[in-house]
C-alpha positions in Angstrom: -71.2 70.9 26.5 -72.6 69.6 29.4 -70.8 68.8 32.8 -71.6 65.4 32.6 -70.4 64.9 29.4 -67.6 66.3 30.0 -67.2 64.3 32.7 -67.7 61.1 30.4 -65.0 62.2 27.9 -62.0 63.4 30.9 -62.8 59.7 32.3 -62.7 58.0 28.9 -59.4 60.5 28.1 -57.7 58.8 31.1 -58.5 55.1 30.4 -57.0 55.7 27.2 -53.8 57.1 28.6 -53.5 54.8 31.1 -54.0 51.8 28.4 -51.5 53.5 26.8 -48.7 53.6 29.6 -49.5 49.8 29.9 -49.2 49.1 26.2 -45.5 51.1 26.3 -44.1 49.5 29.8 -42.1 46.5 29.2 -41.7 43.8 29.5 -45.1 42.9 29.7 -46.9 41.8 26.3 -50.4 43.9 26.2 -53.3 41.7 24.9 -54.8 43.5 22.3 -58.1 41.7 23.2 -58.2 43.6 26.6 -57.7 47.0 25.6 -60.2 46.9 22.9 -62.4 45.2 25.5 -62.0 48.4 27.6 -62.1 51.0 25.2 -64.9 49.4 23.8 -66.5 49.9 27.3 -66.0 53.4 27.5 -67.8 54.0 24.1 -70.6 51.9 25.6 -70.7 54.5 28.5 -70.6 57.6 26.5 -72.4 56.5 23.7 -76.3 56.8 25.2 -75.2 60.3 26.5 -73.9 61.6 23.0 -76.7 60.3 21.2 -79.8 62.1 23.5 -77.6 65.2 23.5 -76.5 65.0 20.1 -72.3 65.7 21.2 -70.2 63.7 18.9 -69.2 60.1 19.2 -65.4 59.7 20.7 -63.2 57.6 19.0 -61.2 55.6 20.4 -57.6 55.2 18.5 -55.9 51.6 19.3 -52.4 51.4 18.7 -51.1 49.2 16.4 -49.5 45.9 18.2 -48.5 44.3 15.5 -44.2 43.5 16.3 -41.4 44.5 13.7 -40.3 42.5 12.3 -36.8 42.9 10.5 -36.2 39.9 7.9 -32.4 38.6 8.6 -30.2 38.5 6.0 -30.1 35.1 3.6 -26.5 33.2 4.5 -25.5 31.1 1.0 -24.2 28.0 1.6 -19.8 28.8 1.6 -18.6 26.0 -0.8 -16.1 23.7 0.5 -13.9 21.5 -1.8 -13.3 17.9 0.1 -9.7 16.5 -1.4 -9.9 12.9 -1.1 -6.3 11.7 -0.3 -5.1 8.2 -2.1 -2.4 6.2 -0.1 0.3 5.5 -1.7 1.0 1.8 -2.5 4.6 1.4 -1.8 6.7 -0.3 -4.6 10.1 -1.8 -4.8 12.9 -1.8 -7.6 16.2 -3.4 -7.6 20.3 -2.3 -8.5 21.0 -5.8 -8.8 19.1 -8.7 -10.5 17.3 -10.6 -7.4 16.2 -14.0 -6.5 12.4 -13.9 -5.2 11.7 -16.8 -2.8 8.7 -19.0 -1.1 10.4 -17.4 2.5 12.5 -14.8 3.2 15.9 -16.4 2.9 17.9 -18.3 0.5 16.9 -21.8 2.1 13.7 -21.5 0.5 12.8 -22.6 -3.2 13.3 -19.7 -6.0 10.0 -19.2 -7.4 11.4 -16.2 -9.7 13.1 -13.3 -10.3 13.1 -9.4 -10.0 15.5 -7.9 -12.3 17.0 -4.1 -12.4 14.4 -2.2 -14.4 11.4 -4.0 -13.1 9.1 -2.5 -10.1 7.0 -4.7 -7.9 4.4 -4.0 -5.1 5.0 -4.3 -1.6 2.5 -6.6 0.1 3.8 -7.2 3.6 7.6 -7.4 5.5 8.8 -10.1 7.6 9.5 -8.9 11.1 13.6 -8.4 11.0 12.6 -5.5 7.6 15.2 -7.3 5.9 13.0 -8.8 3.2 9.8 -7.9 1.4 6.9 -9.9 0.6 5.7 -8.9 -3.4 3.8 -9.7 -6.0 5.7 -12.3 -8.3 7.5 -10.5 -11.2 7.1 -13.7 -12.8 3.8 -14.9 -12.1 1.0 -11.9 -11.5 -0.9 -13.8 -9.6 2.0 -15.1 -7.5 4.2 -13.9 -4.6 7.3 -14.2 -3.3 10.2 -12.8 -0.8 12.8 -10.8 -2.1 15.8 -9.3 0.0 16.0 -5.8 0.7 19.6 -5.8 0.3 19.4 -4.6 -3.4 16.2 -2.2 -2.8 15.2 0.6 -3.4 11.8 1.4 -2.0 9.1 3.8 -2.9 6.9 5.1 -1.0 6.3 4.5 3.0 6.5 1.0 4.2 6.0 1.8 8.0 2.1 1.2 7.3 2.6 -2.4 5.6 1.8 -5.4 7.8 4.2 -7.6 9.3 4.0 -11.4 8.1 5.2 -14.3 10.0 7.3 -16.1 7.5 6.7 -19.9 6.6 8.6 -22.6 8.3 11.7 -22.8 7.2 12.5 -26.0 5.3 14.3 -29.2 6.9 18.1 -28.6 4.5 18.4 -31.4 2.2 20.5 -31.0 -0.1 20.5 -32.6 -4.1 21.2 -31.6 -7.2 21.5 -33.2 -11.0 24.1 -32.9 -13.7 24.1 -33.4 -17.1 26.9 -33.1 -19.9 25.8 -29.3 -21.8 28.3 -28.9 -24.5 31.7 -29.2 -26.0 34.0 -25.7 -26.1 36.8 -25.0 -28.3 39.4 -22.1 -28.3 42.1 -22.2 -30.5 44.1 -25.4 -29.7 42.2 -26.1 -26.5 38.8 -27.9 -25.9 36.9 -28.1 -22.4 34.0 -29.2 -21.6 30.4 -27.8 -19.8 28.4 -29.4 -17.2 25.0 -28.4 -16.1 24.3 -28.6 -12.9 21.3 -28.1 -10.9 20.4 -27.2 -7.7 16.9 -29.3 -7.1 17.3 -29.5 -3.0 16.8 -27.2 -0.2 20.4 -26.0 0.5 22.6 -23.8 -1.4 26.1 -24.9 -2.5 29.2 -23.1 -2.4 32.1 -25.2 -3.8 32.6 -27.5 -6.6 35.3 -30.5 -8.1 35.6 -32.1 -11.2 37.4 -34.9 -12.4 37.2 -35.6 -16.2 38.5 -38.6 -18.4 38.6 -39.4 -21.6 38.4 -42.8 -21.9 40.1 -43.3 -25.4 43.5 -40.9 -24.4 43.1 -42.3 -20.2 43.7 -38.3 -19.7 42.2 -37.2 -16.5 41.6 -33.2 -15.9 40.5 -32.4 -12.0 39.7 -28.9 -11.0 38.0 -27.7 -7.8 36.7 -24.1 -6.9 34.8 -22.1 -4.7 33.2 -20.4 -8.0 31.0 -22.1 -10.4 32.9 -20.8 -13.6 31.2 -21.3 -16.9 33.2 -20.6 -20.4 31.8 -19.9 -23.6 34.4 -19.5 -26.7 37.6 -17.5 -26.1 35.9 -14.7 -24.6 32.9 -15.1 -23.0 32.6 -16.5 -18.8 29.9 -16.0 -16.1 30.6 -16.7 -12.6 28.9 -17.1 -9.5 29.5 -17.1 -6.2 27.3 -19.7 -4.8 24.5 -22.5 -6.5 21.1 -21.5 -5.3 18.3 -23.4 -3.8 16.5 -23.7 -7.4 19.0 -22.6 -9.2 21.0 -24.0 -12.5 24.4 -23.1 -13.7 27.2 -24.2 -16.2 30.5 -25.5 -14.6 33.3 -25.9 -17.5 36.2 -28.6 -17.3 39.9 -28.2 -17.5 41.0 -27.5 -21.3 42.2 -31.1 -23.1 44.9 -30.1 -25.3 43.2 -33.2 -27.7 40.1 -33.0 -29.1 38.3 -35.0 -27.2 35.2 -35.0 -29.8 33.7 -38.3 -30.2 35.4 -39.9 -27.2 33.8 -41.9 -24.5 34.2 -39.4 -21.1 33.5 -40.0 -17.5 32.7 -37.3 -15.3 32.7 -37.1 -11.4 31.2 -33.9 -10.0 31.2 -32.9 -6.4 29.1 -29.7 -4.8 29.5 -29.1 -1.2 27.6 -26.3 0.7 30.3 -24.7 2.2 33.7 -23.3 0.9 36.5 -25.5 0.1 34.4 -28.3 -0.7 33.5 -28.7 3.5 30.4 -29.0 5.0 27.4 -31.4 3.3 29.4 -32.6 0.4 27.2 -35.0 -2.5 29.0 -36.5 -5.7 27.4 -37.7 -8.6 29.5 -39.8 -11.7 27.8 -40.0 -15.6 29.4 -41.1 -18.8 28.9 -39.1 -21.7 30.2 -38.2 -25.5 30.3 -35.0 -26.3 
């Protein structure tokens, strides 16, 4: 081999190892399209010299470039369960049957009644929390106050809204009366009124004052109760005459039958105890 060939092929030998110290040195990227471009350069310069003397052809070897690439592992999707929470509509129940009113109070009208056993929804509360605003046991598509004297809640209420109750109505009180029926027990006969409560106040006493216009025997009773009797046995009481609100009164017991007489009846409701307070009197005739 010739000393210029030679010379060719050391010079070629140290491009490539050069190139090849520039490829490995970081953190530069090499462009693949340069060292190509300069080993292509050295073939150009040896190649005329190898061909007229015959020597072989060097080869240049190119490392590879190409990056690895290492594929990351596929993540599946972690399933999640999403628990939709339902609120709980607060209800209300009773140990005692219970007037439900326009307003919360027993000034206003009765528009029905919650009885033990029956459940209603809570709509609202009035601002004190002592009554609830519900959906009308009586009428569905109705409501109506109720105290919560006699509750017993379910459920949380602290989320219901607060409703400013209606005005609360000008008292007047009235009321009608009509004879209901003739009782007998044993040697004894009395006689029932119904009265009504068709104002706006409540009442809490009643008198009577019955005569029999055939005998001229006048019975008078008065009471703080509004006692009813049925037969020898049976009697329902109550403590006051609602706004709304009907209920018998029975008479003193005639020791004569009184059946077929012509009676006169003066009943007096007052709307506080021991017939004080607003006081209204109302007089019919009658024959049981």
């Amino acid at each position: 081999m010739s000393t210029k060939i030679r010379r060719i092929l050391l010079i070629g030998t140290s491009l490539l190892l050069i190139l090849a110290c520039t490829i490995q040195a970081p953190p530069q990227t090499p462009d693949p399209g340069a060292i190509q471009t300069a080993v292509a350069g050295t073939i150009d310069v040896a190649l005329p010299s190898a061909l007229a003397t015959g020597s072989p052809v060097p080869t240049a070897i190119v490392p590879s470039l190409e990056p690895s690439v290492t594929p990351s592992p596929t993540i599946s999707p972690t399933a999640f369960t999403l628990f939709t929470v339902t609120p709980t509509v607060p209800t209300l129940s009773v140990t005692v049957d219970t007037n439900c009113r326009s307003g919360p109070g027993r000034i206003y009208l009765r528009v029905g009644y919650l009885l033990v056993g029956e459940t209603a929804e809570i709509i609202a509360r009035d601002p004190s929390g002592s009554f609830y605003y519900i959906r009308n046991p009586d009428d569905p598509d109705g409501f109506c106050w109720v105290t919560g004297q006699y509750a017993v809640i379910s459920g949380s209420v602290s989320v219901l809204p607060i409703y400013t109750p209606p005005p609360t109505p000008t008292p007047s009180p009235a009321f009608e009366v009509s004879f209901k029926s003739l009782q007998k027990c044993g040697s004894s006969w009395w006689i029932n009124f119904l009265i009504q409560n068709s104002g706006t106040s409540f009442f809490e006493s009643v008198s009577l004052s019955v005569k029999d216009m055939v005998t001229g025997v006048t019975l008078t009773t008065q009471s703080n109760e509004f006692l009813a009797l049925t037969g020898c046995s049976k009697s329902h009481t109550i403590d006051d005459l609602d706004v709304g609100e009907s209920h018998e009164v029975s008479s003193p017991a005639f020791s004569a039958d009184p059946n077929g007489h012509k009676m006169k009846a003066t009943i007096n409701v007052c709307t506080k105890d021991d017939l004080e307070g607003v006081c209204l009197s109302q007089t019919i005739n009658f024959k049981p």
